[in-house]
MARPADO-701012 format. One record per residue (C-alpha): residue number from 0; x, y, z. Coordinates in nm, 3 decimals, padded with zeros to 5 digits, m for minus. Layout:
BEGIN
   num        c1        c2        c3
   NUM         X         Y         Z
...
% end
This chain:
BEGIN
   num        c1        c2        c3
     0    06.617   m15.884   m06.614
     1    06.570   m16.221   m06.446
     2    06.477   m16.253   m06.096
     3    06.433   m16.585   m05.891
     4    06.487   m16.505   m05.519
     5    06.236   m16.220   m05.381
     6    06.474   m16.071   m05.146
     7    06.684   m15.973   m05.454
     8    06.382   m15.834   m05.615
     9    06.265   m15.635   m05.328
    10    06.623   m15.464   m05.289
    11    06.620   m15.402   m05.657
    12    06.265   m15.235   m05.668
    13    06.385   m15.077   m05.381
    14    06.673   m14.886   m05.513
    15    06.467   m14.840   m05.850
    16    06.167   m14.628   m05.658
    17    06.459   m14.504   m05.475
    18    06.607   m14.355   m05.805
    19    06.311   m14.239   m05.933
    20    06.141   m14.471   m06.075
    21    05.764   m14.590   m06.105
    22    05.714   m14.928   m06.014
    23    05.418   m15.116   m06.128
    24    05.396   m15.497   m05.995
    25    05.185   m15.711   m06.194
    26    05.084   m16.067   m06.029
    27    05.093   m16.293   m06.295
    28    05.000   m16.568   m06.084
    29    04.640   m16.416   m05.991
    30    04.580   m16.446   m06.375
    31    04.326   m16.627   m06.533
    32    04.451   m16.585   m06.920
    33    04.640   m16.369   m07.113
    34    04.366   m16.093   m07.139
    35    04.411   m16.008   m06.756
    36    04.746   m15.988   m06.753
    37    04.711   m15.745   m07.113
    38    04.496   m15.561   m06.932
    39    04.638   m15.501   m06.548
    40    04.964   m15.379   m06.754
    41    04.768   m15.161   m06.894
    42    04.540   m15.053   m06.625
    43    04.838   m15.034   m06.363
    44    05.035   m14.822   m06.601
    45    04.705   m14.588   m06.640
    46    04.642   m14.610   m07.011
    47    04.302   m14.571   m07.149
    48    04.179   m14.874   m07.333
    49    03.886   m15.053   m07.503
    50    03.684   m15.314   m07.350
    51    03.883   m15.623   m07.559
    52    04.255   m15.658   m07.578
    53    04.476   m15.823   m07.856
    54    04.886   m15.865   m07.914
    55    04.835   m15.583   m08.154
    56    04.641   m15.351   m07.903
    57    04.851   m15.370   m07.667
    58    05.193   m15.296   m07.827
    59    04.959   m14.980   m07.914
    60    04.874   m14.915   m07.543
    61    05.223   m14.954   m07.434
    62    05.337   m14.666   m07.665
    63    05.104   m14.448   m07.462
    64    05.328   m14.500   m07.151
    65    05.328   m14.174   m06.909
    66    05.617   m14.119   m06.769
    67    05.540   m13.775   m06.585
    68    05.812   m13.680   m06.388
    69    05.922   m14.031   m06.324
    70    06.330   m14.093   m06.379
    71    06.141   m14.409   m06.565
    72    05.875   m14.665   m06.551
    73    05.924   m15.035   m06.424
    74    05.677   m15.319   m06.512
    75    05.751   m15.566   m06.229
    76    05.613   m15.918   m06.377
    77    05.584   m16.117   m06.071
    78    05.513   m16.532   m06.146
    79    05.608   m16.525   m06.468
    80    05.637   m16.888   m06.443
    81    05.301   m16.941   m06.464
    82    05.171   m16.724   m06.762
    83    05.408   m16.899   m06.992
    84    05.298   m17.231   m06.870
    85    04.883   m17.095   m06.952
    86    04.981   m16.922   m07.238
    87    05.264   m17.067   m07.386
    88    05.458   m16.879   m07.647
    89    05.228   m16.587   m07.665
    90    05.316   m16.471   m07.304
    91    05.703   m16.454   m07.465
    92    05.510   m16.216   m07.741
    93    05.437   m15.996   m07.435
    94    05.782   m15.973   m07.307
    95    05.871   m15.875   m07.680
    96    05.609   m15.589   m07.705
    97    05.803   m15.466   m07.370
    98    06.125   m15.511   m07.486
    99    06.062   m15.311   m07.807
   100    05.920   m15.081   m07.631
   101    06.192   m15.021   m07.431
   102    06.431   m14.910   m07.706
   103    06.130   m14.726   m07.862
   104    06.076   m14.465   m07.565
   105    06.447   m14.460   m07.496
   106    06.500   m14.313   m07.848
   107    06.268   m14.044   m07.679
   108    06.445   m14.022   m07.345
   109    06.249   m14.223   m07.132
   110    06.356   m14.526   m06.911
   111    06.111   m14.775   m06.998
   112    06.233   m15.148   m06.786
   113    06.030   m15.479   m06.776
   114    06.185   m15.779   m06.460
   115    06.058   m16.079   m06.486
   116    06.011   m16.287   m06.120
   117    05.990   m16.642   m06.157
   118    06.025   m16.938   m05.975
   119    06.176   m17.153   m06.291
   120    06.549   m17.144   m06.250
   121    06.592   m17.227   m06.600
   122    06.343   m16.961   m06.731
   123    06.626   m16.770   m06.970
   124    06.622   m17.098   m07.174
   125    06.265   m17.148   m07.160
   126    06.201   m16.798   m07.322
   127    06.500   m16.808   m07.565
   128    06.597   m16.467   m07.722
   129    06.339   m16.167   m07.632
   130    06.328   m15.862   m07.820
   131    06.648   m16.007   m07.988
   132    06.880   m16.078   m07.722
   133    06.879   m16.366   m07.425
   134    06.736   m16.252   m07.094
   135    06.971   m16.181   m06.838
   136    06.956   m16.314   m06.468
   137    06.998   m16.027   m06.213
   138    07.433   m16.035   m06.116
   139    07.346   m16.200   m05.807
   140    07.180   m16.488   m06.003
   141    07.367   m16.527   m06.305
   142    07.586   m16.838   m06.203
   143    07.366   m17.131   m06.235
   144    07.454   m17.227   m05.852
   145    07.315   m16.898   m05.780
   146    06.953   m17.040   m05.871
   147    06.991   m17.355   m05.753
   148    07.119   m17.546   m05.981
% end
């Protein structure tokens, strides 16, 4: 899910930790490539990991997701924005690791959610489909007036 405004994302995390969840906020604007952003996901989500990180290591990491006794597990992704502009279409190959992996551990029962933050009111046609479908902007966001525009 889409998020432009921060107040919307702060009530939204809100009622998520609220519910149960584990929240982990990852500043993608604090970044300096695509390896440390790989690797806080991975670090803030606690997975043990090798020194170098790929695509294909991390879609292995992220099966390794603990949920303890967590209703679920939230990857906040906070700037978006600016990954994809560094990184270009490989940073949507991230959000597509996620989004698999979201079906894949809810096969197994667990809640497994990725929001993206971003200051680009046009991000959900920047970033096309993901994980097969088009990303959707939080409801209040979806109208294009919403965001500004």
């Amino acid at each position: 899910m889409l998020f432009r405004d921060l107040t919307r994302l702060e009530s939204a995390t809100t009622q998520l930790l609220a519910s149960g969840y584990q929240l982990h906020p990852i500043d993608c604007t604090a970044s300096v490539g695509l390896d440390s952003v790989l690797f806080a996901i991975v670090d803030s989500l606690k997975i043990p990991r090798f020194p170098k990180i790929n695509l294909d290591g991390f879609n292995d990491f992220i099966s390794d997701v603990d949920f303890g006794s967590h209703k679920g597990v939230v990857v906040a992704l906070l700037g978006f924005e600016r990954l994809l502009s560094s990184s270009g279409a490989v940073a949507t190959n991230v959000l597509d690791i996620l989004a698999s992996h979201h079906r894949s551990h809810l096969l197994m029962g667990n809640r497994f959610l990725t929001i993206v933050q971003t200051d680009d009111p046009r991000m959900d046609e920047k970033l096309g489909l993901v994980g097969g479908y088009q990303p959707a902007w939080n409801p209040g966001e979806c109208m294009n007036r919403d965001r500004g525009l």
